[in-house]
Structures are given as C-alpha cells and as structure tokens.
C-alpha positions in Angstrom: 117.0 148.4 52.4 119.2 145.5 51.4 117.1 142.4 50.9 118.7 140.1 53.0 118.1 142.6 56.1 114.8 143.2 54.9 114.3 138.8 54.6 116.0 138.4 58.3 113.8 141.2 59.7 110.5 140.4 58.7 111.4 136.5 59.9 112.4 137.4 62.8 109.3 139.3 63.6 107.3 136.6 62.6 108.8 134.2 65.1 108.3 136.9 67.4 104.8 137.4 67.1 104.3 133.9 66.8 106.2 132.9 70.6 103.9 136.0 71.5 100.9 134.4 70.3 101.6 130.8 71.3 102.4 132.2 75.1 99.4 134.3 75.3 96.7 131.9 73.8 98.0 128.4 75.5 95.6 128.6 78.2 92.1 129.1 75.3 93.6 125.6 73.9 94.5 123.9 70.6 91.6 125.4 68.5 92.8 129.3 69.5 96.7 129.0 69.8 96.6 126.3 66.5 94.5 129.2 64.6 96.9 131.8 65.7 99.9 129.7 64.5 98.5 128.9 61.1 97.2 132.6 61.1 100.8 133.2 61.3 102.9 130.6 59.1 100.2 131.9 56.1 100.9 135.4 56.5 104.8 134.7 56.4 104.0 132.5 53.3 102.0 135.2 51.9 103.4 138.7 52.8 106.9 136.8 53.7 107.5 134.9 50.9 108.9 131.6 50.8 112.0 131.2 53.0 110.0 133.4 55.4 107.4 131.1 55.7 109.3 127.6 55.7 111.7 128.9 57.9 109.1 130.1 60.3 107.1 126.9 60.1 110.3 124.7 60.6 111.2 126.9 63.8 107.9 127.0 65.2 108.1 123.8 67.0 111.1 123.8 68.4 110.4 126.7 70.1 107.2 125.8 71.0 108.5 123.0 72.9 111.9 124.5 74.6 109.3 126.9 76.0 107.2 124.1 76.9 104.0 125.8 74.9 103.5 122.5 72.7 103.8 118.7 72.9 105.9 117.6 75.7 107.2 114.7 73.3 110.5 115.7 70.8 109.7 113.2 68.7 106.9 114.7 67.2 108.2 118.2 67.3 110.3 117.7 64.0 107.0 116.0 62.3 105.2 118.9 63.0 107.6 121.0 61.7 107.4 119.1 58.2 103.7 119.5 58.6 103.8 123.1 59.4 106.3 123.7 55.9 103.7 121.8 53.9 101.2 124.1 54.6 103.6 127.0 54.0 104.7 125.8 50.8 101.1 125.3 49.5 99.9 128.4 50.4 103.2 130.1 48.9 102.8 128.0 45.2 99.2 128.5 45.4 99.1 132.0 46.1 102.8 133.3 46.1 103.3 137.2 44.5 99.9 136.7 42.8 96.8 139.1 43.5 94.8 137.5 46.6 91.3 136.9 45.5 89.3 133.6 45.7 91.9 131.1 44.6 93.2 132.6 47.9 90.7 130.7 49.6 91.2 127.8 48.1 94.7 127.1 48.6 94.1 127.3 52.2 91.7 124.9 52.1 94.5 122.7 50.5 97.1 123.8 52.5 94.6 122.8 55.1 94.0 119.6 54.2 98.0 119.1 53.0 98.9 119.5 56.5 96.6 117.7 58.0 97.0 114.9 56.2 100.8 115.5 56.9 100.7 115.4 60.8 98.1 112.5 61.0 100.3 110.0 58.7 103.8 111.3 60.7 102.5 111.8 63.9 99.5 109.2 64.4 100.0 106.6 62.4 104.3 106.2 62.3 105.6 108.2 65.4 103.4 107.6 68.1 103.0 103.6 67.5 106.7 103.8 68.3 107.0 105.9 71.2 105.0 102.8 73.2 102.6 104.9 74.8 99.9 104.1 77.6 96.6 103.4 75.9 94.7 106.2 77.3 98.2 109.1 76.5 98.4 107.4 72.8 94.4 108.3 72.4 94.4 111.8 73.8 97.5 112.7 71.4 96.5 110.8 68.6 93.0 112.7 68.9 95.1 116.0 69.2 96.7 115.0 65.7 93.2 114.8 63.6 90.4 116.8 62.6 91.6 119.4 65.1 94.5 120.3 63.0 92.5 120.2 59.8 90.2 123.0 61.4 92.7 124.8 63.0 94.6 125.4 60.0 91.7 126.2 57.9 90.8 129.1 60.4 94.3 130.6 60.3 94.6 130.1 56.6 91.5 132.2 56.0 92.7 134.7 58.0 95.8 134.8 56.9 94.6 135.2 53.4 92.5 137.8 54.3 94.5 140.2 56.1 97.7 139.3 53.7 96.7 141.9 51.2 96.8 144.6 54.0 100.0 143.3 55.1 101.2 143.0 51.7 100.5 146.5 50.7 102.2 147.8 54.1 105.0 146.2 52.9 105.1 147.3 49.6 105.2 143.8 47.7 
C-alpha cells in the first residue's frame, strides 16, 4: 500500500476513535475522557508515527470543541492543542521506531509532565488572566488545567505504551 494512503488512513482512524471516545466517556469526566485522549495521541505517536501523532493532537481540540465535548472557551482550544503535540512529540523522540520496553515508561512520564507543564503555563497562567473571568469560572478552569492533566496523561501514556507493541506488530512496523 502506498505510504501516503497508508499515513492518511491510519490518522484518520485515530481521529475517529478519538471523537468516538471523547463522545462516549464525556459524561465519567476529565480523569476518564482525558485518559482516553492521551491513551490515544500516544498510540498515534507510537504505532503512528510522528505526523500521525502531532497531527492528531493538533486536531483533537478543535473538534472537541465544534462538537462541544471540551472547553466551551476557543481561546484555550489552540493551547491545548500545543500541549497535546508536546506530549506527542516526547513520546515519539523518546520512544519513536525503537523496541518498547522500560524507557517506554519513562518517556510517558515526561511526556506527562511536558504537557502538563505546557497547558498550566498557556492556559492558567497567560490565557485565562486575559479572558477576564468571574472569580469563581477562572478557579474551576484554572483547577481543570493542573494536576488533573498531569494524571490524566500519565494514565493514557502508560497505556498507550503498553498496548503500542500489540498495535505495532498488527501493523507491521
């Protein structure tokens, strides 16, 4: 199959099964449908590759939010778009073609804590100062913006580095 199909195809079902996911977990919360995304954007990372992954994190969010599945605020959508491709592109240069093992684990740990430190210096500390929020609104999506994207992403990551050899080895890469 010509690589370019092959690229576009395997994208495209990973937007697909991440809508799916976001759609079907938004009512268990941030902790299950921000596992599931992670879960996702590592696995394109992984069993993807690069382009696959970035261009799957950098989508996410804007589909997210036309579908109305994540923040009701566009200004953050394109922040956590750049913080969704900096855990892509962690996990990709950490892991990339190489055989999954223990270092797997590791780079999702960074890739955790890359994105998390991401989204909490776009999103809490220069976006939503601006956006002159109520008090009580700028708490509850500042709070939405910390430790529960650090945990989230570590619980996709694992996963996704987990089942990536599986999904690897399906694929033949």
């Amino acid at each position: 199959m010509n690589k370019k199909v092959l690229w576009i195809t395997e994208t495209a079902v990973m937007i697909a099964v991440l809508i799916a996911l976001q759609v079907l977990t938004k009512p268990m919360g941030q902790l299950v449908t921000g596992s599931c995304v992670n879960l996702v954007l590592g696995v394109a990372a992984i069993a993807g590759g690069l382009w696959c992954g970035v261009t799957v994190a950098v989508l996410s969010p804007f589909f997210a939010f036309l579908l109305q599945i994540g923040p009701a605020l566009f200004p953050i959508v394109p922040m956590i778009a750049v913080g969704n491709a900096v855990l892509v592109v962690v996990l990709y240069f950490v892991v990339g073609k190489k055989p999954l093992g223990v270092m797997s684990y590791v780079s999702a740990v960074a890739a955790a804590a890359a994105k998390f430190v991401t989204l909490w210096l776009l999103i809490v500390k220069l976006v939503l100062p601006m956006l002159g929020l109520p008090e009580q609104k700028l708490a509850v999506m500042s709070a939405m913006f910390t430790w529960p994207q650090l945990v989230t992403a570590l619980i996709g990551g694992v996963i996704a580095v987990t089942i990536a050899p599986v999904i690897r080895k399906a694929l033949q890469k």
